[in-house]
N, C-alpha and C positions, 0 to 999 in steps of 0.2 A: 242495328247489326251488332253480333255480339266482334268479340277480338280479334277471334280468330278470321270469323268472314269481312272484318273490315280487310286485315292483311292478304287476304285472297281477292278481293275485291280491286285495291291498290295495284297487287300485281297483277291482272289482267289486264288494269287500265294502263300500265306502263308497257306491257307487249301490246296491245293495241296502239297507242303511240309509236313504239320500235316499227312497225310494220304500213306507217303511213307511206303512202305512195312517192312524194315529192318532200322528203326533206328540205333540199334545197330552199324551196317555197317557206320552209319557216325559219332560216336560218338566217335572217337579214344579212345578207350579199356575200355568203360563204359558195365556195366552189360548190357544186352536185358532189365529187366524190369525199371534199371536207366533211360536208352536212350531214352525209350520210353516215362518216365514219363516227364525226361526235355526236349525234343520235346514240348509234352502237353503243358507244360504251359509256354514254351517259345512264341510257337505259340498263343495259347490261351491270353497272356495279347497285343496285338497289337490288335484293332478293330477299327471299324469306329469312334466312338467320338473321339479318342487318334489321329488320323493320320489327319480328319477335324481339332479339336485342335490345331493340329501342325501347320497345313498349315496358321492357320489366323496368327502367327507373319509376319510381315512386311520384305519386303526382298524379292534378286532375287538371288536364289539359282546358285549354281555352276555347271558349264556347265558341267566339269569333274568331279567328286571324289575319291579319292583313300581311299578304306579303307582297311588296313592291318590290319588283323586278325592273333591272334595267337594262340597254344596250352592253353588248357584248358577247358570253357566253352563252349564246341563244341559251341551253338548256341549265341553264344555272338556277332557274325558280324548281325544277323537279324536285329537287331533296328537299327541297321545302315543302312543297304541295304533297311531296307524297308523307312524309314524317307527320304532321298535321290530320292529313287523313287517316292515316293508321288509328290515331288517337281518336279518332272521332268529333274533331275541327271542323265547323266551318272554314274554309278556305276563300276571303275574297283577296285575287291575284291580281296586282295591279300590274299591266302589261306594258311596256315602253309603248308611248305614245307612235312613235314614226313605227313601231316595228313588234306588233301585238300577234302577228301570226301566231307563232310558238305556246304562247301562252292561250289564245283561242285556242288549239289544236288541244293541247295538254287540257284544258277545263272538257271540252268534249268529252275526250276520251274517258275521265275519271267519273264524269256524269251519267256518260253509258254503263257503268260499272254500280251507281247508286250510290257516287259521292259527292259530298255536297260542295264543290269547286267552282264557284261565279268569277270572271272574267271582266275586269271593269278596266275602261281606259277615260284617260283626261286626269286634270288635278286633285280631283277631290279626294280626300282623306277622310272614311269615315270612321267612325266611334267605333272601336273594334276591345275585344280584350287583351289581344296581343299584336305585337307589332314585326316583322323580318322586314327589314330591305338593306338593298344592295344599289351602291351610286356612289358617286362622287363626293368627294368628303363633303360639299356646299350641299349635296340634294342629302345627305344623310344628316345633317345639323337640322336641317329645315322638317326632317320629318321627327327626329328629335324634339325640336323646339314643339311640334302639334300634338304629340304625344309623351309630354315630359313624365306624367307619373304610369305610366301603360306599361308592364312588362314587354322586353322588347331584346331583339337580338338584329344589332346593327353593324353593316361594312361597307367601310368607304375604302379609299385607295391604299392597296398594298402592290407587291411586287415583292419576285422570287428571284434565286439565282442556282448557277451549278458552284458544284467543289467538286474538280478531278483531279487525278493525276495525267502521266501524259501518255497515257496507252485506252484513254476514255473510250467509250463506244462511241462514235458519231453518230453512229445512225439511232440511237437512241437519244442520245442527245436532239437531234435534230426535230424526231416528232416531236418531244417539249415544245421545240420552237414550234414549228409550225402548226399543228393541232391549234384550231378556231382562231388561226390566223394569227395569231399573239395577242388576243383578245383574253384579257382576264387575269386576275392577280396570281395564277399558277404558271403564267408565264414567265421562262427563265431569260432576264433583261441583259444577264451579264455571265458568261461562263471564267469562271476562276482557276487557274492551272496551278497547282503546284509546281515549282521550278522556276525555272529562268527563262527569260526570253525566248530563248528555243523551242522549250516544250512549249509555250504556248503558241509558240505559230504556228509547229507541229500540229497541234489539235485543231488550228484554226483553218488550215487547208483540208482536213481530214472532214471538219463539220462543212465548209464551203463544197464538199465533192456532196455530202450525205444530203443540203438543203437543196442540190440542182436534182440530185436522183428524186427529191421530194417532192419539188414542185412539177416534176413528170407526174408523178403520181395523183398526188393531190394538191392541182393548180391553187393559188392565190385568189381569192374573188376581188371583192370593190376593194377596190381603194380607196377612202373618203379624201377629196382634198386637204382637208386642214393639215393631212399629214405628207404632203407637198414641200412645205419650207424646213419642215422639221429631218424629212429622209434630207434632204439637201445641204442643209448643214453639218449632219454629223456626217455624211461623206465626205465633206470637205475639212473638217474636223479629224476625221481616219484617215486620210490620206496625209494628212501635214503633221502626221503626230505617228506613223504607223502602219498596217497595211491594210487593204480593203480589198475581200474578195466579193464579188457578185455587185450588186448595188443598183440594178432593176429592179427583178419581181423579188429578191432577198439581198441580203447581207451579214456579212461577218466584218470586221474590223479586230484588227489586235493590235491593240497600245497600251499605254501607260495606264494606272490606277485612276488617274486627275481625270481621265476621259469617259469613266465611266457612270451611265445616267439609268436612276432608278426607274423607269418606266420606259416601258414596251413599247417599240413599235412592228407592224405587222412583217412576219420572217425577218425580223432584223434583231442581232445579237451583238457583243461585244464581246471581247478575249482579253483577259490580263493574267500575266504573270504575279502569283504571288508564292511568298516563300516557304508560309505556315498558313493556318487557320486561322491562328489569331491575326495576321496581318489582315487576312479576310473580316473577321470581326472587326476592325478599330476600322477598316475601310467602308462598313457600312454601319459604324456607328450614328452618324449625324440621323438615320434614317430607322434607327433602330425603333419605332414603334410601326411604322409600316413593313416591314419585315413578312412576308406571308409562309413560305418553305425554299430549301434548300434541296436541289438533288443532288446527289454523292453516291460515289464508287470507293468509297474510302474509307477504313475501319470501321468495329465496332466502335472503338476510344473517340473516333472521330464526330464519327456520330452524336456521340454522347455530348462531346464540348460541343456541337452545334443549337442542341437542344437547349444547353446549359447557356447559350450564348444568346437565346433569343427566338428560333425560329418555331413557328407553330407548328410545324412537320417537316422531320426529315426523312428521304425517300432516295432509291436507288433513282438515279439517270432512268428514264424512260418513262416515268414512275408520275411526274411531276402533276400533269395533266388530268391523272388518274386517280383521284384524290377517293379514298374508303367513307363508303356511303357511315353516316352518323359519326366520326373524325368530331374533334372540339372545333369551333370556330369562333376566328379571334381570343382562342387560349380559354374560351368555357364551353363547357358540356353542349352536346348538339341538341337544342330544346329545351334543356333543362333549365333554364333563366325562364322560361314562359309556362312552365307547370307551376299551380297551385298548393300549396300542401294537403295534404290527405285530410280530410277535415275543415278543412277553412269556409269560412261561410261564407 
């Protein structure tokens, strides 16, 4: 296939996916109307400018690539499978063992289209020229450790947050939350107010009103157990430290700075009052390489000291979830650590 028909090819195999019957079914244990929605606009941000775009960096793409996919963002392997295939990649997609729908579904589709996208599940890692995965920092060391000299573009655990002031939008705050359930390192763990104690409770009933109109909307799916002990304690944690709305199918909590924990759980947020940005920055210092983005309502200037402070992207509130197809990831080029030089033998 020449260029252009790979990138045609690509996007039909991405609206053939958008238009599967049952989302739901690939979404390991996301509501029907969740699944369908992050479908939507998982599908929806890859289009022709983004994948042309891609293709003019310099470079001869990898003959093989491995991209390990894991639990969470069901459709979080697309920008990889489709970037790869643009390039004219093999693609072998390694599928979450417990939960390979999505990634079967997505190898169909790009197959029907005449690309080369194989579908493998279980341990084995094979000899590939290039490597992506996404897991937990222990499942990303180990694929590391199998592929130590392989060009490779690797993420283990990050976690996002907001910066408002106290007039924030809730309701767009609130998709952040909820969208794929709080599954995925664009999930915002912790909303930061500007101001004093008031403004942030302020905001914190205003997103408690926005997360119950959301979960009408777009109900809550599984639950996994494990995360049982853990809702449990930080409700008892927000209540002895602060206030707690909701704390069934979600929650908001607004307390102190001490209370707040870098990682997500499903519709569950936290509220704190802070004075400045920097206080925001020294507050997530300790954790400063897991850092993933920031949503903000907040200047340009502000913007800029966020960037300058750390985060791999900064984005208006609403915004979070919705990350622009070929974006750097982990703070390099999207791809471009797994291109070849022009010439290389």
């Amino acid at each position: 296939m020449t260029e252009r028909d790979r990138i045609a090819a690509v996007l039909r195999a991405i609206d053939r996916l958008a238009r599967v019957t049952e989302p739901q079914a690939l979404s390991d244990g996301l509501s029907a109307p969740m699944a369908s929605l992050g479908l939507e606009i998982s599908c929806g941000l890859i289009g022709r400018a983004g994948l042309e775009g891609l293709l003019r960096a310099k470079g001869v793409a990898p003959e093989t690539a491995l991209v390990v996919a894991a639990r969470g963002v069901f459709t979080a392997p697309l920008e990889w499978a489709a970037g790869l295939a643009a390039y004219g990649s093999t693609v072998l997609l390694k599928a979450p063992t417990e939960a390979p729908a999505f990634c079967e579904a997505l190898g169909e589709c790009f197959r029907a289209e005449g690309l080369s996208v194989e579908v493998r599940v279980g341990h084995d890692l094979p000899d590939v020229d290039a490597v992506v995965a996404m897991g937990s920092d222990r499942a990303i060391a180990a694929v590391a450790s199998r592929y130590p000299t392989v060009p490779s573009s690797l993420h283990g655990h990050r976690f996002s947050v907001a910066l408002v002031g106290s007039a924030a939008d809730a309701s767009a705050l609130a998709q952040d939350v909820v969208l794929y359930d709080g599954r995925g390192c664009f999930t915002p763990c912790g909303v930061f107010v500007l101001g004093g104690p008031e403004a942030a409770e302020a905001v914190g009933v205003r997103l408690a009103g926005a997360l119950a109109l959301a979960e009408e909307r777009w109900p809550r799916g599984d639950f996994a157990p494990e995360y049982g002990p853990i809702w449990r304690e930080r409700l008892a944690l927000g209540r002895a430290t602060g206030r707690v709305f909701g704390g069934e199918e979600w929650a908001v909590t607004v307390g102190p700075l001490s209370t707040f924990e870098p990682s997500a759980l499903p519709r569950w947020v936290s509220v704190h009052a802070v004075p400045d940005v920097g206080a925001l920055l020294e507050t997530l210092a300790p954790w400063s390489a897991h850092r993933a983005a920031c949503g903000t309502d907040q200047s340009p200037s502000t913007v800029r000291t966020l960037e300058v402070g750390g985060f791999e992207r900064v984005c208006a509130i609403g915004e979070l979830q919705r990350p622009p197809f070929g974006r750097p990831h982990g703070g390099t080029p999207f791809l471009k650590g797994l291109l070849s030089p022009v010439g290389a033998p």
